[in-house]
C-alpha positions in Angstrom: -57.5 42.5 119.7 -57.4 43.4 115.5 -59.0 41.4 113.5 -58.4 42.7 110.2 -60.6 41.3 106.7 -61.1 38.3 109.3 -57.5 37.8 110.2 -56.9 38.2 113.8 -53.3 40.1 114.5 -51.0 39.1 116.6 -50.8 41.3 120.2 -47.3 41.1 119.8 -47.2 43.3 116.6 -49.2 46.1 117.9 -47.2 45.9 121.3 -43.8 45.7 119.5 -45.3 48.8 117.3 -46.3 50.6 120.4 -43.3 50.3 122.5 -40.6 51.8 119.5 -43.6 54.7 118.5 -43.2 55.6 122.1 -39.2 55.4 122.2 -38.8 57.5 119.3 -40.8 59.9 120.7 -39.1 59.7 124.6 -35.5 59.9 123.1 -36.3 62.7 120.8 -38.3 64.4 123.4 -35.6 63.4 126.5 -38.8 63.5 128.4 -40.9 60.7 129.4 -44.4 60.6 127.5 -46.8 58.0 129.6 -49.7 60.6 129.2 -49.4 60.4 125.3 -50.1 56.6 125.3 -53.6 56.7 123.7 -52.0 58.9 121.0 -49.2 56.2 120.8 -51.6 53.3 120.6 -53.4 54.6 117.9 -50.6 55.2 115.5 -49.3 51.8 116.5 -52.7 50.3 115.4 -52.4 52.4 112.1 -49.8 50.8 111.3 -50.2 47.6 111.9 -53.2 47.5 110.1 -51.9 49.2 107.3 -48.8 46.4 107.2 -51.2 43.4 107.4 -53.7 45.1 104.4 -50.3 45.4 102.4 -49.4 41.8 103.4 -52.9 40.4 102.6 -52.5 42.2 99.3 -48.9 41.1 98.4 -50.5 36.9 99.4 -53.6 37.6 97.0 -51.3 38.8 93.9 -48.7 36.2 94.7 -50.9 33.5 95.7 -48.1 30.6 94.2 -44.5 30.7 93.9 -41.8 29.0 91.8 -40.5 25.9 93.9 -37.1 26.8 92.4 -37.2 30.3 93.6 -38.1 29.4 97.0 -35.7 26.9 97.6 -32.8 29.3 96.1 -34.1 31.7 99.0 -34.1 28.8 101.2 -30.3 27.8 100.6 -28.7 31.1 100.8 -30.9 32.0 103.9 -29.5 29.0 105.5 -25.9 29.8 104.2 -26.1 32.9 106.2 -27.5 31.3 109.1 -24.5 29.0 109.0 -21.9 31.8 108.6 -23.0 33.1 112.2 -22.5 29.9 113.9 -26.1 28.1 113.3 -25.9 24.4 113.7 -27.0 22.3 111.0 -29.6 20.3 113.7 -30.9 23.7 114.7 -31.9 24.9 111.1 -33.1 21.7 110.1 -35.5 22.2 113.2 -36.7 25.1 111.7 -36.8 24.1 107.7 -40.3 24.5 107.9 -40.4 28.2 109.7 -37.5 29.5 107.4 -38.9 28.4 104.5 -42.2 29.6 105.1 -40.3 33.2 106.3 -38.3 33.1 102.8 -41.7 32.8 100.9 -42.9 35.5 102.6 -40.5 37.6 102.2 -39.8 37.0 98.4 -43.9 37.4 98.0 -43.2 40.6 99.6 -40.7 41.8 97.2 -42.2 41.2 93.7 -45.3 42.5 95.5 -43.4 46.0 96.4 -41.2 46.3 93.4 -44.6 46.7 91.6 -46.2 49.1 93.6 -43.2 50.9 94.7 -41.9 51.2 90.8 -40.9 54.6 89.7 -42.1 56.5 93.6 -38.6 56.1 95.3 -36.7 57.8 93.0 -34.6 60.2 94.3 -33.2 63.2 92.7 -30.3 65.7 93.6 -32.8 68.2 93.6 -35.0 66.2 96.3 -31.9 65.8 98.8 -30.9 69.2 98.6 -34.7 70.1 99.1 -34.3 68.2 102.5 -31.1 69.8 103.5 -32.7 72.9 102.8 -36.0 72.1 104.5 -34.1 70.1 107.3 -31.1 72.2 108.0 -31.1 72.0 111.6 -31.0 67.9 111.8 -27.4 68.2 110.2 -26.1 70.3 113.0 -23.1 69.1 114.9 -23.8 69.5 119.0 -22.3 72.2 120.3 -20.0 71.3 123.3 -18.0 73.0 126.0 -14.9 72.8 128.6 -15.8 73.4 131.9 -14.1 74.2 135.3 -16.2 73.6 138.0 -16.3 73.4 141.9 -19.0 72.9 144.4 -19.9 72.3 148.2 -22.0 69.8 149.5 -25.2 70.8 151.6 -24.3 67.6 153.7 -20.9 68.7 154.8 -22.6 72.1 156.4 -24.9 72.9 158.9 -26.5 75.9 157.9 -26.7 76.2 154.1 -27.9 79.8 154.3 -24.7 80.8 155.6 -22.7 77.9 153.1 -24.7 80.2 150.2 -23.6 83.6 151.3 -19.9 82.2 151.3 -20.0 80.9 147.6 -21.6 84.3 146.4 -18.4 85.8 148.0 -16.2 83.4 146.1 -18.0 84.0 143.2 -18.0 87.7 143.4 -14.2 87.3 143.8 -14.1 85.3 140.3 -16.1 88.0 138.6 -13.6 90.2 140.0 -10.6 88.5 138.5 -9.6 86.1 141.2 -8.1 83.0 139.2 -10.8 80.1 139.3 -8.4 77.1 139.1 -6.5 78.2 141.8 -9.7 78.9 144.3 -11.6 76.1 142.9 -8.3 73.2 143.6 -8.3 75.2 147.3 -12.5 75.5 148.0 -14.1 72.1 146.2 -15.3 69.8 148.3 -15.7 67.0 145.4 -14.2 63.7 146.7 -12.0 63.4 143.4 -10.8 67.1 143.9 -11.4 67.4 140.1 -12.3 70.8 138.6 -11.6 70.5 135.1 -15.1 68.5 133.8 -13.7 68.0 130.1 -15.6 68.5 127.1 -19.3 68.0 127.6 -21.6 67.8 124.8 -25.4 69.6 124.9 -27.8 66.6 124.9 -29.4 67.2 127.6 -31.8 70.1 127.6 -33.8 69.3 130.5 -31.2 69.3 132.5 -30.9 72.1 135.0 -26.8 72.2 134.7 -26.4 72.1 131.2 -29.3 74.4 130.4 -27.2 77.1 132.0 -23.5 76.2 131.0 -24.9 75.9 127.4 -26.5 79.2 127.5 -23.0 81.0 129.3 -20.6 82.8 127.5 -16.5 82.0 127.0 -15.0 83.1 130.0 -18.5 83.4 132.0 -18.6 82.4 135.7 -22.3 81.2 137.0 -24.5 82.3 139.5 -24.4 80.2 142.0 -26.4 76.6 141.2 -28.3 74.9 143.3 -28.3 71.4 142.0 -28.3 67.5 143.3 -27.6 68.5 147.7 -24.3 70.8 146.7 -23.6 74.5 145.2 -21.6 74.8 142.4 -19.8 77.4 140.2 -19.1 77.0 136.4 -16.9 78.6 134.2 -16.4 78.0 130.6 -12.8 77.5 129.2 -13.6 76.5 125.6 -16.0 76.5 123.3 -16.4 74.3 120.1 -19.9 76.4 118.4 -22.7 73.7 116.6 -22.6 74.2 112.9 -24.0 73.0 110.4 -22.1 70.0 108.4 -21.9 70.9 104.3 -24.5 69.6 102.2 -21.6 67.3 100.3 -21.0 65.2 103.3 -24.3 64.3 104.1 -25.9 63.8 100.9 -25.6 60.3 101.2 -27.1 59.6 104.0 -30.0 62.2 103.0 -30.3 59.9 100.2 -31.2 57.1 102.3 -34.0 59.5 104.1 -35.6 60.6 100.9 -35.5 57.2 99.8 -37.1 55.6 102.7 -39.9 58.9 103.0 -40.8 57.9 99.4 -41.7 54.6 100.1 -43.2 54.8 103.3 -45.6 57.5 101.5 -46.4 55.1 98.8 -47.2 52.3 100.8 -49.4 54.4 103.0 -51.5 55.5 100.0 -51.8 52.1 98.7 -52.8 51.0 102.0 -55.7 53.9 102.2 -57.0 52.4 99.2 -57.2 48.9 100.4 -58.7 50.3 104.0 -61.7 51.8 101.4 -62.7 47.7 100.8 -61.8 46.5 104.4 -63.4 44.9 107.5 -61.1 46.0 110.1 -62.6 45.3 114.0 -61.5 45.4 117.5 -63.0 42.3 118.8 -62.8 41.4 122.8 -62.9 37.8 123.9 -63.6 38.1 127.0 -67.2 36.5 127.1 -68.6 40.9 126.7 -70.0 42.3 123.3 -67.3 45.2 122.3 -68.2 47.9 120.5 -65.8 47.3 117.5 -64.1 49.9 114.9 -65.8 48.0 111.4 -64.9 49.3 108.0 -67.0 47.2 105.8 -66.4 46.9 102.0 -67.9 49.1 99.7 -71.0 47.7 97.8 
C-alpha cells in the first residue's frame, strides 16, 4: 500500500490506474502484455502519487470555501442528477457524499486554473507541429474486397493429398481460370459465401490479414493454412490508407495539444512537490517492508 506525506491511498486508485495503463497498451499493441506488468505498476504508482501530491496541494491552498459557492455546485450537481432519472430520496441519501465531491472538485479548479494559467495554450503553429510530427495517427485504414474459398481439413482424410489439389486450383487461377466461378463450385464453407466484403486492416497479428493486406489488386494467394481449412484469396478492390487533410482534423488535434500541455504542467508541478515529500510503501501484514521514503528536504 501508498502512503503518501502520511495519507494512505486507496488500492482502488492504483488498481483502477493499473488496469487502463495496461489496456491502452494491449489495444494499441493488439497483443497481450502480462510480462510488462511491473513496468505497468510502476507507471500506475507514478501517477497516482503524482494525482494525490496535486490534490494535497490544491486542499492546502484552498483550505476554506465560500458556503455560497458550494451549495451553487451542490444545486446544479443535483439538477443534473435529476435530469438522468435520480430520485430525490436517493440524492438526499447522498447530500453529504455529493457535496463533499462538489467541494472537491471546485477546490480542484481554482487550484488548476492557477497553475495551469498561460501553459495550455494552444497555437495553430503547435497543431500543425503535431500533424506534422504525428502524420501517421491521421491515416484512414486501408481496407480491401475479398473473394475467398477454402476446404476443411476435417472433411478429408489425407490433407497432403487435399493440399496438392488446391495448389492445382490455384495454379489454374494464376492461369486465368475465373475465381468466382471455381470458388461457388470448390468451397466447402457451410454458407457457400465467397465474396468476404470489405475488411478493414486492424488486425496485424493476424495470419490472414497480414497476407491479404500485403497482396496486390487482382493477386491470388498461396495457399493458407489457417484455423483446420486451406484457403485461397483474391483481391477485387482496394480503397489505399491516406492520410486525412490537416483542415479536418485540426480540431480534434486541438484537443490533443491541449490535453499534452496540461498533463506536462501538472507533471512538473508534481516533481516539485515530490522534492518535499514522504512517499512510502508500507505493508500491514504484521512484517517490516522495505519502503520507497522521499523525506523533505531540510
Amino acid at each position: 500500500m501508498l502512503r503518501v506525506n502520511g495519507e494512505l491511498i486507496d488500492p482502488n486508485l492504483l488498481e483502477d490506474a493499473f488496469a487502463r495503463i495496461k489496456s491502452e497498451a494491449e489495444a494499441r499493441l493488439q497483443v497481450s502484455c502480462c510480462e510488462r506488468d511491473p513496468e505497468f505498476m510502476e507507471q500506475a504508482e507514478e501517477e497516482v502519487i503524482d494525482s494525490v501530491l496535486i490534490a494535497q496541494e490544491a486542499e492546502a491552498q484552498f483550505p476554506d470555501l465560500p458556503d455560497q459557492e458550494i451549495k451553487e455546485r451542490l444545486e446544479n450537481t443535483l439538477k443534473e442528477y435529476r435530469k438522468h432519472g435520480a430520485s430525490w430520496d436517493m440524492l438526499e441519501a447522498q447530500r453529504d457524499s455529493l457535496q463533499d465531491e462538489c467541494e472537491a472538485n471546485l477546490r480542484m479548479e481554482k487550484f488548476l486554473d492557477g497553475v495551469l494559467a498561460g501553459k495550455t495554450d494552444v497555437s495553430e503553429q503547435d497543431t500543425r507541429n503535431y500533424y506534422r510530427d504525428n502524420e501517421r495517427e491521421f491515416r484512414t485504414t486501408a481496407e480491401v474486397r475479398v473473394l475467398h474459398f477454402m476446404k476443411s481439413l476435417e472433411k478429408h482424410e489425407d490433407p497432403v493429398l487435399l493440399l496438392e489439389e488446391m495448389g492445382e486450383l490455384r495454379e489454374a487461377l494464376v492461369d486465368g481460370a475465373d475465381f468466382e466461378e471455381i470458388a461457388k463450385t470448390e468451397t466447402e464453407k457451410e454458407s457457400g459465401e465467397i465474396d468476404l466484403g470489405w475488411i478493414t486492416f486492424d488486425r496485424p497479428s493476424n495470419p490472414i490479414e497480414s497476407i491479404m493486406f500485403t497482396m496486390r489488386l487482382e493477386e491470388v494467394s498461396p495457399v493458407i493454412a489457417y484455423e483446420h481449412s486451406y484457403h485461397i484469396l483474391k483481391i477485387a478492390e482496394i480503397k489505399a490508407a491516406v492520410v486525412r487533410p490537416f483542415e479536418e482534423v485540426q480540431e480534434d488535434i486541438t484537443h490533443r495539444v491541449e490535453f499534452e500541455k496540461r498533463r506536462n504542467a501538472l507533471r512538473d508541478f508534481a516533481a516539485k512537490l515530490r522534492k518535499g515529500a514522504a512517499v512510502e510503501k508500507v505493508d500491514f501484514s504484521g512484517e517490516s517492508d522495505d519502503s520507497e521514503e522521499s523525506s523533505p528536504e531540510n
